[in-house]
ChimeraX commands (.cxc) that place a marker at each C-alpha (Angstrom):
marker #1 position 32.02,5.40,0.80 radius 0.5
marker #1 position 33.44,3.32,3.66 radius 0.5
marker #1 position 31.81,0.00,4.73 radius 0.5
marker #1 position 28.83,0.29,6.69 radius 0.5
marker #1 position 25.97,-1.64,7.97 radius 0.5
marker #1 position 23.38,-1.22,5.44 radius 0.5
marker #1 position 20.75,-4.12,6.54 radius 0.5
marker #1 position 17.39,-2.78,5.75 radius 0.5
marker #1 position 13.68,-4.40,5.80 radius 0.5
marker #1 position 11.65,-2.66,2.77 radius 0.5
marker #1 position 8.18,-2.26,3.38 radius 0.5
marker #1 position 6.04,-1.92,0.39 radius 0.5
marker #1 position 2.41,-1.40,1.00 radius 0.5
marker #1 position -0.02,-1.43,-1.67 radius 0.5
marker #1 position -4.10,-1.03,-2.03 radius 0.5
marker #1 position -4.42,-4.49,-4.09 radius 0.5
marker #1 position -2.64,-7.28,-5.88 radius 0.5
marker #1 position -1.82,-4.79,-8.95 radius 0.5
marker #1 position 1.37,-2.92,-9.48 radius 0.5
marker #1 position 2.21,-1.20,-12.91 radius 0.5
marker #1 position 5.24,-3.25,-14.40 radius 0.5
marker #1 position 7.02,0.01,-14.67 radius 0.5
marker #1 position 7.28,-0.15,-10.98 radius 0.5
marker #1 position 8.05,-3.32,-10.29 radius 0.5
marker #1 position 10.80,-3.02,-13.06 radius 0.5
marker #1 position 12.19,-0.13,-11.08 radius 0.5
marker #1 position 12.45,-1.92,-7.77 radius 0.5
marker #1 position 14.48,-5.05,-10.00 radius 0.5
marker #1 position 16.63,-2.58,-11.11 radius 0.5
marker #1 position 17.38,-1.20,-7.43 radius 0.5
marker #1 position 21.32,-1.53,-6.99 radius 0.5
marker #1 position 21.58,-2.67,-3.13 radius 0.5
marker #1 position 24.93,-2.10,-1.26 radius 0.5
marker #1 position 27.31,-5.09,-0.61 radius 0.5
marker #1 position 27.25,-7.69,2.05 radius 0.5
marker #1 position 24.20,-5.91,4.24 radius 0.5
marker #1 position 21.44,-8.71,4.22 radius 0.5
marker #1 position 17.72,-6.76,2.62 radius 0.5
marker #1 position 14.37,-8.07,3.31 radius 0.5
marker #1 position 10.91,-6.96,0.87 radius 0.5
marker #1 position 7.62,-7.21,2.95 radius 0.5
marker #1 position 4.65,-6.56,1.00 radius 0.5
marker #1 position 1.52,-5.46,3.32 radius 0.5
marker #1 position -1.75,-5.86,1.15 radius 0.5
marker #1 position -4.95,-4.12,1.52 radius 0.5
marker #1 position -4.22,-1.60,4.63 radius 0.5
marker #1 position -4.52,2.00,4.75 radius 0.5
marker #1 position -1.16,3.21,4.36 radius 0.5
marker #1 position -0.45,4.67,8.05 radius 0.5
marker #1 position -1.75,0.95,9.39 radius 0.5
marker #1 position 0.54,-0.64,7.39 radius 0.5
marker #1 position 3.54,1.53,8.07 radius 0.5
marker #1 position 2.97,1.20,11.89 radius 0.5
marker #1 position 2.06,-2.50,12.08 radius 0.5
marker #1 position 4.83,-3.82,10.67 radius 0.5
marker #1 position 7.54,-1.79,11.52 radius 0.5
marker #1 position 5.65,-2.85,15.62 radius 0.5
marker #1 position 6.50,-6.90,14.03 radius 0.5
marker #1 position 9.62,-5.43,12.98 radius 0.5
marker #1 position 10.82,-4.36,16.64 radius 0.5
marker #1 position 9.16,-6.95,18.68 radius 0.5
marker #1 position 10.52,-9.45,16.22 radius 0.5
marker #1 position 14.24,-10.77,17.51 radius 0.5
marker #1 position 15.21,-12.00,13.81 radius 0.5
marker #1 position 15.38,-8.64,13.06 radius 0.5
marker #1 position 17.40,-7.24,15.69 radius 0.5
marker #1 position 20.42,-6.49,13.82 radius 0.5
marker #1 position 18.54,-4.72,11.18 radius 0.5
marker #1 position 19.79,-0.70,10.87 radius 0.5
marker #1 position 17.06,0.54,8.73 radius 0.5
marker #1 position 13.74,0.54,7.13 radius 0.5
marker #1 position 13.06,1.47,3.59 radius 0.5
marker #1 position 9.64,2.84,2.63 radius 0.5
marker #1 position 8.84,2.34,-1.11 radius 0.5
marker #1 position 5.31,2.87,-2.15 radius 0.5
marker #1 position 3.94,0.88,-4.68 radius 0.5
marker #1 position 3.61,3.84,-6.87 radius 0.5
marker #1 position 7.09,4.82,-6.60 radius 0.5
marker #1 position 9.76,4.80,-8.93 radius 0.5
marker #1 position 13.44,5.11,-7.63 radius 0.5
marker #1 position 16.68,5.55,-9.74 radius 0.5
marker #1 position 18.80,2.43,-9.91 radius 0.5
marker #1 position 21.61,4.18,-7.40 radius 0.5
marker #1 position 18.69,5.79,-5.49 radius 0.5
marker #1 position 19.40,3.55,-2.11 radius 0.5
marker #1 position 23.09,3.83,-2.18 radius 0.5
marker #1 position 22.91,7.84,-2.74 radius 0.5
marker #1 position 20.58,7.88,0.50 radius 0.5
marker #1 position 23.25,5.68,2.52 radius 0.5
marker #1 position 26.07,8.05,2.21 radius 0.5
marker #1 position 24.28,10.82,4.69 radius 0.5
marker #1 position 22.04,8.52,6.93 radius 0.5
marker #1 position 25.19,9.45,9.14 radius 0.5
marker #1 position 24.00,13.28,9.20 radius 0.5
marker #1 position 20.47,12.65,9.19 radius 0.5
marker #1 position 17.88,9.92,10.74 radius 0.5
marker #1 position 15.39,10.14,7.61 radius 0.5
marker #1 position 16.19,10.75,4.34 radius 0.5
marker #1 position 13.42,10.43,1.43 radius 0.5
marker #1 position 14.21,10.74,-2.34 radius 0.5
marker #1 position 12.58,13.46,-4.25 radius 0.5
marker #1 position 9.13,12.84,-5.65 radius 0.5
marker #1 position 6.18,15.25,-7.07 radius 0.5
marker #1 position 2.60,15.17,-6.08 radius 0.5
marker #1 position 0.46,13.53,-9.46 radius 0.5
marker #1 position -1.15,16.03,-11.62 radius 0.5
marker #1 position 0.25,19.47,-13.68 radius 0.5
marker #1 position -0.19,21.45,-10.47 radius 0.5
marker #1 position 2.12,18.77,-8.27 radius 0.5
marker #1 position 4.26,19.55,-5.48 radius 0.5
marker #1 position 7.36,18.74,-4.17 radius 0.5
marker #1 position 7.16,16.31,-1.21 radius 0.5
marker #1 position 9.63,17.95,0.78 radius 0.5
marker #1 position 7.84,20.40,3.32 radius 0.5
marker #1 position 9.22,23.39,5.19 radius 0.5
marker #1 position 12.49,25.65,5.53 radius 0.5
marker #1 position 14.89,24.98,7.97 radius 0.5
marker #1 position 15.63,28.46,8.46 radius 0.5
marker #1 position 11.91,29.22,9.39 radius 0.5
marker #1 position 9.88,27.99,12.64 radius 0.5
marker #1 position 8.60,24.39,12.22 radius 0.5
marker #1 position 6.54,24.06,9.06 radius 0.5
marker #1 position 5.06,21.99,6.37 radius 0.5
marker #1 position 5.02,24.09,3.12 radius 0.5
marker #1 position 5.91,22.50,0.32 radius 0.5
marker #1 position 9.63,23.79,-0.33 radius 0.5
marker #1 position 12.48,23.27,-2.82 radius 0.5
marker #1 position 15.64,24.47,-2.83 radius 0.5
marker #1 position 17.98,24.65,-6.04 radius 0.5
marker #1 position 20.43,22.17,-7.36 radius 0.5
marker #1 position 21.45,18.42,-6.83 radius 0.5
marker #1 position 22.11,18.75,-2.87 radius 0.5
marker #1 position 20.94,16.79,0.35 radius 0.5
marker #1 position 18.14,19.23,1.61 radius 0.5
marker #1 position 17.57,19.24,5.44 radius 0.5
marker #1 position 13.55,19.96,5.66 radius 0.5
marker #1 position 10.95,19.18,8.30 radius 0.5
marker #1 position 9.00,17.10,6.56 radius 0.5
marker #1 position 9.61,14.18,3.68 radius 0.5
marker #1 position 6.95,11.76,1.68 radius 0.5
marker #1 position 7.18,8.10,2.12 radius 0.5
marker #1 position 7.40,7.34,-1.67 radius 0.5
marker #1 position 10.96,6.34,-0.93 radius 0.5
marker #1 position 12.32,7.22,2.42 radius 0.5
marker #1 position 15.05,5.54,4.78 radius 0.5
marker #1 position 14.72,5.27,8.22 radius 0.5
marker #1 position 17.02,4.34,11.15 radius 0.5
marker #1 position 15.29,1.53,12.89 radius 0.5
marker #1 position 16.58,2.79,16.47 radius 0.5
marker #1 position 13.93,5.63,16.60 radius 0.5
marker #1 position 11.12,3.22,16.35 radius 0.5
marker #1 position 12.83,1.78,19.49 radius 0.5
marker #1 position 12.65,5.16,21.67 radius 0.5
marker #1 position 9.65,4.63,24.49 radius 0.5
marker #1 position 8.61,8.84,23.84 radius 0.5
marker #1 position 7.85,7.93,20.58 radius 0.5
marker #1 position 4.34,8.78,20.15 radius 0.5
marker #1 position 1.79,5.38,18.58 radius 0.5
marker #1 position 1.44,4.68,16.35 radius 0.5
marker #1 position 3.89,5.83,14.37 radius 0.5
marker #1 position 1.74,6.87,11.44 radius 0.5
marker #1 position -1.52,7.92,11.58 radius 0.5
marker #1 position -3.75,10.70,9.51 radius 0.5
marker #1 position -5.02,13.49,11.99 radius 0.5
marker #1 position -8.04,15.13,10.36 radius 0.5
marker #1 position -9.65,17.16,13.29 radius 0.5
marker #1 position -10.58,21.51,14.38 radius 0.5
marker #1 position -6.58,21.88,15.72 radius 0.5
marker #1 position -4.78,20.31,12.87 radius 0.5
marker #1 position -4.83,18.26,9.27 radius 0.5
marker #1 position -1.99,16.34,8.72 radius 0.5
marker #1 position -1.21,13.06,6.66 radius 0.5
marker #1 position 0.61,10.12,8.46 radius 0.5
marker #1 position 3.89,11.11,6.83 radius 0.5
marker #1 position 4.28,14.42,8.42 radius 0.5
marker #1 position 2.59,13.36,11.58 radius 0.5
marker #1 position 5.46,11.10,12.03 radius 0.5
marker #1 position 7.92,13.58,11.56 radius 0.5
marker #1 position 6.67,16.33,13.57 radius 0.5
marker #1 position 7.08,13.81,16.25 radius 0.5
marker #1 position 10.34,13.21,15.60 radius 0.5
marker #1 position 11.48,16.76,15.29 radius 0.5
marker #1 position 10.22,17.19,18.45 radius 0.5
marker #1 position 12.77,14.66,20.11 radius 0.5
marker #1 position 15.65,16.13,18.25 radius 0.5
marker #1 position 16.04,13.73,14.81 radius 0.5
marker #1 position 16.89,14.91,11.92 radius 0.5
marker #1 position 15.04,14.96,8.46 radius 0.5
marker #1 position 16.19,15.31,4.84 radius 0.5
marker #1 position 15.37,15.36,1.46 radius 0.5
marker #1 position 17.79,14.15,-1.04 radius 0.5
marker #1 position 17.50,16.16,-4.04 radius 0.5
marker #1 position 19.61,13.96,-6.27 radius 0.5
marker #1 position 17.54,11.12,-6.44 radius 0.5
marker #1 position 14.96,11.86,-8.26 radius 0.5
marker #1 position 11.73,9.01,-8.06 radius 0.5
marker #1 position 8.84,9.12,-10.59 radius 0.5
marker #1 position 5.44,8.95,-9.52 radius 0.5
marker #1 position 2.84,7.34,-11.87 radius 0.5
marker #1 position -0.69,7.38,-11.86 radius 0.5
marker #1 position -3.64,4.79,-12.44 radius 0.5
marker #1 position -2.91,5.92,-16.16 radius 0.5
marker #1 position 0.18,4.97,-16.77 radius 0.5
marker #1 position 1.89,8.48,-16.55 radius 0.5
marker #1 position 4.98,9.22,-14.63 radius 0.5
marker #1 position 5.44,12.83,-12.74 radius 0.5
marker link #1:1,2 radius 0.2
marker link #1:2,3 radius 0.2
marker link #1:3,4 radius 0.2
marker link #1:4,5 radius 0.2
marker link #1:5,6 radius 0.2
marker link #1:6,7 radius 0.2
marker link #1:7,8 radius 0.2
marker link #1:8,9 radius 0.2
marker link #1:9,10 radius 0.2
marker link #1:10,11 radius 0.2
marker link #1:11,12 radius 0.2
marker link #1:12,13 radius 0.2
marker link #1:13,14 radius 0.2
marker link #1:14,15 radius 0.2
marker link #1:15,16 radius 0.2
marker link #1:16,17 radius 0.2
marker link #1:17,18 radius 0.2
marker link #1:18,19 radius 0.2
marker link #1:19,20 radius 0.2
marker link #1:20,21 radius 0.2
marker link #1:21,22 radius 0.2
marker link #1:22,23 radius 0.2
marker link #1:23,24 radius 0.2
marker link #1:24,25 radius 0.2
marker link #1:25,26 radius 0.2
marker link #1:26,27 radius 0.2
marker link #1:27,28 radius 0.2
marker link #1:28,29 radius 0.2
marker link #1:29,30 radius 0.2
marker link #1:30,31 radius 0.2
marker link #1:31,32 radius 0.2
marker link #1:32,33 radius 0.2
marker link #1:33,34 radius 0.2
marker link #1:34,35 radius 0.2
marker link #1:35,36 radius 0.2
marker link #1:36,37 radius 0.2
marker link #1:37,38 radius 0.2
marker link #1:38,39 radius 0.2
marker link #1:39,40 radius 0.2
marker link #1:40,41 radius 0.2
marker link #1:41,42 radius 0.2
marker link #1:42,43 radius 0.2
marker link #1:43,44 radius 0.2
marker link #1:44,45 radius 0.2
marker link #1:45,46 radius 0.2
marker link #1:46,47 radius 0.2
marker link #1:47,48 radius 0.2
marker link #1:48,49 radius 0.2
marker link #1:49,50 radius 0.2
marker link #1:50,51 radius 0.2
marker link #1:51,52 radius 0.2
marker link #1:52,53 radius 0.2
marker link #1:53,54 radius 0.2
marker link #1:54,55 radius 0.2
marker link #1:55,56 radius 0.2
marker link #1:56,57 radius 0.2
marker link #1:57,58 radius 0.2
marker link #1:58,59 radius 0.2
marker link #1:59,60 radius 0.2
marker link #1:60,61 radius 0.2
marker link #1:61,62 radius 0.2
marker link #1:62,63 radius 0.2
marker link #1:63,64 radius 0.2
marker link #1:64,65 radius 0.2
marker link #1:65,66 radius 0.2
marker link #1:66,67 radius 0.2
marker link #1:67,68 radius 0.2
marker link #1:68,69 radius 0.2
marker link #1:69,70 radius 0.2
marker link #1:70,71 radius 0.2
marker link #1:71,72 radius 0.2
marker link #1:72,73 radius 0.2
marker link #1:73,74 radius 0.2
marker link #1:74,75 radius 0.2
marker link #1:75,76 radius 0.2
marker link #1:76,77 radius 0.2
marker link #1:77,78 radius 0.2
marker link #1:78,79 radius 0.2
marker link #1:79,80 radius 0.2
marker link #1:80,81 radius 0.2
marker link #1:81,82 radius 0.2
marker link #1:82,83 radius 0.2
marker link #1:83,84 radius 0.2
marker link #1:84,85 radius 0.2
marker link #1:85,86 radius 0.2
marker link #1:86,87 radius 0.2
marker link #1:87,88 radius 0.2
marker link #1:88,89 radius 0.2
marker link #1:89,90 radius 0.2
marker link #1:90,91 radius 0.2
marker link #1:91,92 radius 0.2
marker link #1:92,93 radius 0.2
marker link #1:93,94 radius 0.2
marker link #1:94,95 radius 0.2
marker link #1:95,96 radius 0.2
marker link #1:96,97 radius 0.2
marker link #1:97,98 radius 0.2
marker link #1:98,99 radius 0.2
marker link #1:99,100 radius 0.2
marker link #1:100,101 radius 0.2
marker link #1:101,102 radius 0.2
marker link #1:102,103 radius 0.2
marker link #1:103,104 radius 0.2
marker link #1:104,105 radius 0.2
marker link #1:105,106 radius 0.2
marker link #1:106,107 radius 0.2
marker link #1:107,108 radius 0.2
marker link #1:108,109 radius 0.2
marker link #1:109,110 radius 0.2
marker link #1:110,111 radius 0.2
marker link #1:111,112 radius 0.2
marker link #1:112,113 radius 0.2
marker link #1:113,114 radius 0.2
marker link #1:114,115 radius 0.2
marker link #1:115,116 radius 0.2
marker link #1:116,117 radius 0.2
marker link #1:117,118 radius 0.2
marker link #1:118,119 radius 0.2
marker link #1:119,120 radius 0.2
marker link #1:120,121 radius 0.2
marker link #1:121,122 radius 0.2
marker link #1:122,123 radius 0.2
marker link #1:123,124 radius 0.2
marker link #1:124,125 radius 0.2
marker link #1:125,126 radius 0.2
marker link #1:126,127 radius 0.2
marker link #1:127,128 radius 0.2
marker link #1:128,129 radius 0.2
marker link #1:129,130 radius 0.2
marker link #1:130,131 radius 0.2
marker link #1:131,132 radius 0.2
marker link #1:132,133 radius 0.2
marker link #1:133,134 radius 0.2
marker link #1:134,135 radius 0.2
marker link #1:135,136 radius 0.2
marker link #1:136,137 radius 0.2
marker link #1:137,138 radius 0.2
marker link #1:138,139 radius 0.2
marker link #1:139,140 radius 0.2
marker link #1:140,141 radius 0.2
marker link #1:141,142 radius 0.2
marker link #1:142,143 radius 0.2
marker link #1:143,144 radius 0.2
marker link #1:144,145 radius 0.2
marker link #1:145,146 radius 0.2
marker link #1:146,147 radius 0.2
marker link #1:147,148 radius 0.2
marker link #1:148,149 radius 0.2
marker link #1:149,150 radius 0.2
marker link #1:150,151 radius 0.2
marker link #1:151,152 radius 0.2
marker link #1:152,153 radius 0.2
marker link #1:153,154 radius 0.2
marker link #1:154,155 radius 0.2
marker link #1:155,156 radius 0.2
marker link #1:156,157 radius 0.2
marker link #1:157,158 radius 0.2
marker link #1:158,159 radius 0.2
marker link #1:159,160 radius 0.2
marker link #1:160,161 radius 0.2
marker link #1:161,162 radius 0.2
marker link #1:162,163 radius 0.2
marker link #1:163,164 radius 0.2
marker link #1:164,165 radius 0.2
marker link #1:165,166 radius 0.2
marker link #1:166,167 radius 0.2
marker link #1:167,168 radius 0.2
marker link #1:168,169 radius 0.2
marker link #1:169,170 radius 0.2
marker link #1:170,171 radius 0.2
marker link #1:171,172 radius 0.2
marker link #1:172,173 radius 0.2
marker link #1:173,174 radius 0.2
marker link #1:174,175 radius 0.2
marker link #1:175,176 radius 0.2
marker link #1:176,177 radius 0.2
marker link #1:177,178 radius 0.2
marker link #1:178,179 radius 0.2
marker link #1:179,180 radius 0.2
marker link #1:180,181 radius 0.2
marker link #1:181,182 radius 0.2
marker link #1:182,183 radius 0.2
marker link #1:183,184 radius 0.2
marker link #1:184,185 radius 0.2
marker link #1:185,186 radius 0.2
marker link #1:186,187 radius 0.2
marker link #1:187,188 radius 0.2
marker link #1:188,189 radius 0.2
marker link #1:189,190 radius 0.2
marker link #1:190,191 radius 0.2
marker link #1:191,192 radius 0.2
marker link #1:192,193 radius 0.2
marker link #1:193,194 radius 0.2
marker link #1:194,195 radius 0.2
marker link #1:195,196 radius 0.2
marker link #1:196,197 radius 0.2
marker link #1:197,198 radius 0.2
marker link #1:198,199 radius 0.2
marker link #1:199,200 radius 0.2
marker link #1:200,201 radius 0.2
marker link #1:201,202 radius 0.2
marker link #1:202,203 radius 0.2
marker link #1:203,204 radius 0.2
marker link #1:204,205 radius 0.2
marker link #1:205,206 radius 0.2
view
């Protein structure tokens, strides 16, 4: 992969001061490409859409970080591959989001990668075969990258992420995002080759 400018702020939010050490060990292990500068922010105690939205808002109105590219979302029960981040990089230049591959928890767990390309706009779970960089309309947060230009665009609806729970439409703060975006014309992919485990309060990874 050519040289490219990989600067990225990671937000990691989490609902107290407790992460399971497999996690943490995880994000140690996280293999970072060369000479980009990478900045952890850890945002305690907010629901999850809040937290997304408020910082990346410090983010942009903050001029120390105007010559970041992207943002990295990596929840706190999230558990990328060591070359996770550097697989991402090498097709943010086809795409504007792409997550890693995570399940929902439990034996019935779903992909978090919603809807076919090929259909009308979408949010059913949907997995195609093979290693492959998946284009889809919708990606979980659990490890996603971002270019930091579309939280720049004025039509961008605020904030960013929110849950919508009303009569028209259910939707969690991750997709509500991204059916924003899709309307503007970005582009959103899952890539299927990094696969990120996803462990629960007992210690089990999915």
């Amino acid at each position: 992969m050519k040289y490219q400018d990989c600067s990225t702020v990671i937000i990691i939010p989490t609902k107290g001061r407790l992460v399971d050490v497999k996690a943490v060990e995880s994000w140690m292990n996280l293999r970072f490409p060369q000479n980009s500068k990478f900045i952890r922010l850890f945002v305690m105690d907010l629901e999850v859409g809040s937290a997304y939205s408020e910082t990346i808002e410090s983010i942009i109105e903050n001029p120390e970080f105007d010559n970041f590219k992207y943002v990295l979302t990596l929840e706190s029960d999230n558990l990328p591959p060591f070359d996770g981040l550097i697989k991402l990089f090498e097709n943010m230049d086809k795409f504007d989001v792409i997550g890693g591959l995570y399940w929902s928890k439990g034996e019935n767990g779903f992909p978090m990668v919603f809807g076919n390309t090929k259909d009308k706009l979408n949010f059913v779970p949907y997995l195609e075969t093979g290693d492959l960089v998946q284009p889809c309309y919708g990606i979980g947060m659990g490890f996603t990258l971002f270019k930091l230009e579309i939280f720049r665009i004025p039509d961008l609806p605020r904030p960013f992420f929110k849950t919508v729970n009303n009569e028209k439409e259910v939707m969690t703060q991750d997709l509500y995002f991204c059916n924003n975006i899709y309307k503007l014309g970005y582009k959103v992919a899952c890539d299927t080759r990094v696969k990120v485990g996803h462990i629960d309060e007992n210690g089990k990874v999915w």
